[in-house]
N, C-alpha and C positions, 0 to 999 in steps of 0.2 A: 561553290565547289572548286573553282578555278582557283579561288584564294587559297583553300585550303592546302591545293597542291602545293602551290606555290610556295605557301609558309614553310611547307614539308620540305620541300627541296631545295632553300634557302635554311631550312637548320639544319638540315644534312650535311650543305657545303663548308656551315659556319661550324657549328661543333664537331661535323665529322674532321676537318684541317686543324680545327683545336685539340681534338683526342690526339691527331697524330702526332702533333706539334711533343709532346708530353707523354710522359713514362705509363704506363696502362695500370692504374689503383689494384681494377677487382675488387672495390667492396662491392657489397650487393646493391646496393643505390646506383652504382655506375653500370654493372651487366643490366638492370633492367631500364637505364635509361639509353646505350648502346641497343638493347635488345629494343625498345620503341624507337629509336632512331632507324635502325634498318630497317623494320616494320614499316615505314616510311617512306624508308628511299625505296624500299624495292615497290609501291606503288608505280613508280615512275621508271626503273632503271629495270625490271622486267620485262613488260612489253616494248622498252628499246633493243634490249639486245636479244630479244624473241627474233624482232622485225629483223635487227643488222645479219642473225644468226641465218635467218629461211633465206634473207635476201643472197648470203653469202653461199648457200648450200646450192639455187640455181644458178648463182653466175658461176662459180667452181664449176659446175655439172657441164654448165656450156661451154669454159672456156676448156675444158679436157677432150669434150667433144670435137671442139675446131683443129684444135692442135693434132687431131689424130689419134685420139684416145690417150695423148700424155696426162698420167696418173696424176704424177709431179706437178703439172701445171693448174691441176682441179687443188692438188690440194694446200698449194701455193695463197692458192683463195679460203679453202675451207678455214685451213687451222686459226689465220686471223681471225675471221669472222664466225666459227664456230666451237672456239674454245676460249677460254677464261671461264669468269664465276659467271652463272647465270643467277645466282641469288646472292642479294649481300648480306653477311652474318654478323654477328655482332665485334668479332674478333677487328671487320674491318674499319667500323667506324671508332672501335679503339687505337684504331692502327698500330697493330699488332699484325697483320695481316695485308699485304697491298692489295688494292684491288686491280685486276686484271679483266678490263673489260674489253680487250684484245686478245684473242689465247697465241702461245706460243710455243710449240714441239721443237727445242734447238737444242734441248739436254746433250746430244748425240755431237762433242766438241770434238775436232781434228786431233787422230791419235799422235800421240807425242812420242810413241815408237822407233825407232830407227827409220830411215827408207827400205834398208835391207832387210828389216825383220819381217816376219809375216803378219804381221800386224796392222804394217803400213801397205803391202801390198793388196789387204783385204778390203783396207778405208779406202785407197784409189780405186778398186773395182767396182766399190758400192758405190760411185760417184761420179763413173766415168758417163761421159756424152755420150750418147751411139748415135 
């Protein structure tokens, strides 16, 4: 059984880096072989980021806890550890798709507003230290 995995997540690493390497086909021979390649990995890449996900959801909880109930600092821990893909699709081993086995909430980029505008006065309030 050990072998088995192992074969799996050795052609996961090898054809999934070669899908991305290269332009993504789409015939149907390639989605059903993407489609059994993820079938595969996520044998393996599920219950890791199950584990990194729970693990991250009680260290977050604690360290908000110590801080004093700082929201910020639980979820300083959360979004790494409980965001990205927790299943891999087929898209990604066409790499069409990155995979994010790290999650990341940063869409929200420094407004590029004036200082004087109210614009800029709203992003420095949402961010100031107290």
């Amino acid at each position: 059984m050990r072998s088995v995995m192992a074969g799996v997540l050795v052609g996961a690493l090898v054809f999934g880096g070669a899908a991305a390497a290269r332009a993504h086909q789409g015939t149907p021979g390639q989605e059903v072989g993407y489609s059994l390649l993820a079938t595969g990995a996520n044998v393996l890449y599920v219950p890791a980021k199950l584990v990194v996900a729970g693990t991250g959801l009680v260290v977050g909880s604690v360290a908000g806890l110590l801080t004093g109930g700082d929201v910020r600092a639980a979820y300083a821990v959360w979004v790494p550890t409980a965001g990205g893909d927790f299943v891999l699709r087929p898209e990604h081993m066409a790499g069409t798709r990155n995979i994010e086995f790290f999650g990341s909430d940063y869409a929200d980029t420094p407004s590029t507003a004036s200082e004087e505008g109210s614009a800029g006065r709203t992003y420095r309030a949402g961010y100031m230290v107290r």
